[in-house]
C-alpha positions in Angstrom: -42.8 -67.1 -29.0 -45.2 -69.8 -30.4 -45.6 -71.3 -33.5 -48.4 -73.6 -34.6 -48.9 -75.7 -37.1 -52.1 -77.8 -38.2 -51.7 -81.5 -39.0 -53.8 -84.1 -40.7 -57.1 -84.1 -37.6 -56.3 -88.0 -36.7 -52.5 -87.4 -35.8 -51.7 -86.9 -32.7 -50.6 -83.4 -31.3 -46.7 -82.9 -31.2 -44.9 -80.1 -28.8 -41.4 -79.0 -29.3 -39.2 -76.5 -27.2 -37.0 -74.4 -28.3 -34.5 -73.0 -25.3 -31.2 -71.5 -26.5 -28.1 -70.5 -24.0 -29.6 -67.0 -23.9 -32.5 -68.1 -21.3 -29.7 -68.7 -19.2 -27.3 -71.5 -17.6 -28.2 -75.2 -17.5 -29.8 -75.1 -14.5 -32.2 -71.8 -15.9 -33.2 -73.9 -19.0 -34.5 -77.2 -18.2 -36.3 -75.2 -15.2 -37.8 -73.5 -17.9 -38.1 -76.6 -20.3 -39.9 -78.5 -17.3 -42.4 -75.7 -16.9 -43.5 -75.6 -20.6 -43.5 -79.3 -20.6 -46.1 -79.0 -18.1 -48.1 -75.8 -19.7 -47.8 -78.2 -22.9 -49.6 -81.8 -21.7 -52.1 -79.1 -20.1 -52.7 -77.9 -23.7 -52.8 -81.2 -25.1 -56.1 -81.6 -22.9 -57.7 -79.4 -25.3 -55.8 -79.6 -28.6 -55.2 -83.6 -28.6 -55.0 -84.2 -32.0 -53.9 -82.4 -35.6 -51.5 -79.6 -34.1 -47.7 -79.5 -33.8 -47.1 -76.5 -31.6 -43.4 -75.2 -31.4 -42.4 -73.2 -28.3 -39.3 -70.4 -28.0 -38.6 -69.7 -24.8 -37.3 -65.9 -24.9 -34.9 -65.1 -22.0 -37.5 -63.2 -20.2 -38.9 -66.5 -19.1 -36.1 -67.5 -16.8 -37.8 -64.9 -14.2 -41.5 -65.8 -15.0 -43.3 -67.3 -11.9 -44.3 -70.7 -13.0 -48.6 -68.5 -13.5 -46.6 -66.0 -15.6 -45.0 -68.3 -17.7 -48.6 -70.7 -18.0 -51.0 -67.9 -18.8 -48.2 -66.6 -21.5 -48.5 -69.9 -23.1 -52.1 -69.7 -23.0 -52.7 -66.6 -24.5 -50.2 -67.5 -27.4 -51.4 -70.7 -27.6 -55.1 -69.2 -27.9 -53.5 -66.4 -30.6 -52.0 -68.8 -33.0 -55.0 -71.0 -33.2 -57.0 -68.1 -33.9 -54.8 -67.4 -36.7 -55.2 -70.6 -37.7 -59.5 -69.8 -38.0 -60.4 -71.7 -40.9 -57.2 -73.5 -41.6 -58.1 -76.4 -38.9 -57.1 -80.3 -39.3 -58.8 -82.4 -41.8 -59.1 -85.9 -41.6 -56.3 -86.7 -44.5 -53.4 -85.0 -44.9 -53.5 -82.4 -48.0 -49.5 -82.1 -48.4 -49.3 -78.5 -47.4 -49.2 -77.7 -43.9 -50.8 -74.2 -42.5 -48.3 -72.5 -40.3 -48.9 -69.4 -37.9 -46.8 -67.7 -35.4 -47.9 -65.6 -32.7 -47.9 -62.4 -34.0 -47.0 -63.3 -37.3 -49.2 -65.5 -39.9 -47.2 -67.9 -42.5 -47.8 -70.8 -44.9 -45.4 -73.5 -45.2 -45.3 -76.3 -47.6 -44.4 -79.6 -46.9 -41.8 -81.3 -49.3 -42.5 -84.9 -50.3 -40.7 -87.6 -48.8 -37.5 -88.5 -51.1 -36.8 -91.2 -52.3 -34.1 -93.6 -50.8 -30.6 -94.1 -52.5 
């Protein structure tokens, strides 16, 4: 599962991973977690700037060949930033940022910073 989310177009693109106990033992996971790291700085080639993307490893990945797991990321890589269509970064932030998931499209809104006590 993949969720992306478009930033202000001159910050820099941000990955996170998401890989819960359910993927499998230690070992399993950061198996997994190294192989989306990779799929991830390859996407960063094309999508360098004004994304965060935020990756969900389901457990099904622990038995993906390392092509399965890459052209998986692709294609919902490629289906979330369709989603996102006219919704790409602009130069300034506008204080709301335009969410999608794969398979899903949201809007979330970004809360201002607060204040310090």
């Amino acid at each position: 599962m993949l969720y992306t989310a478009a930033l202000a177009a001159d910050e820099p693109s941000r990955i996170g991973f998401i890989v819960s106990k359910s993927v499998g033992n230690a070992v399993v996971r950061n198996l997994v977690k190294r192989r989306l790291r990779e799929a991830g700085a390859l996407s960063l080639q094309k999508y360098g700037s004004g994304f965060a993307i935020v990756v969900r490893a389901l457990p099904a990945a622990a038995g993906a060949s390392w092509d399965q797991l890459l052209a998986d990321y692709d294609a919902a890589l490629e289906t979330t930033m369709k989603r996102l269509g006219n919704r790409l970064p602009k130069a300034a932030s506008s204080g709301s940022y335009e969410t999608t998931q794969e398979g899903t499209p949201a809007c979330v809104t970004q809360l201002p910073p607060s204040s310090p006590v």
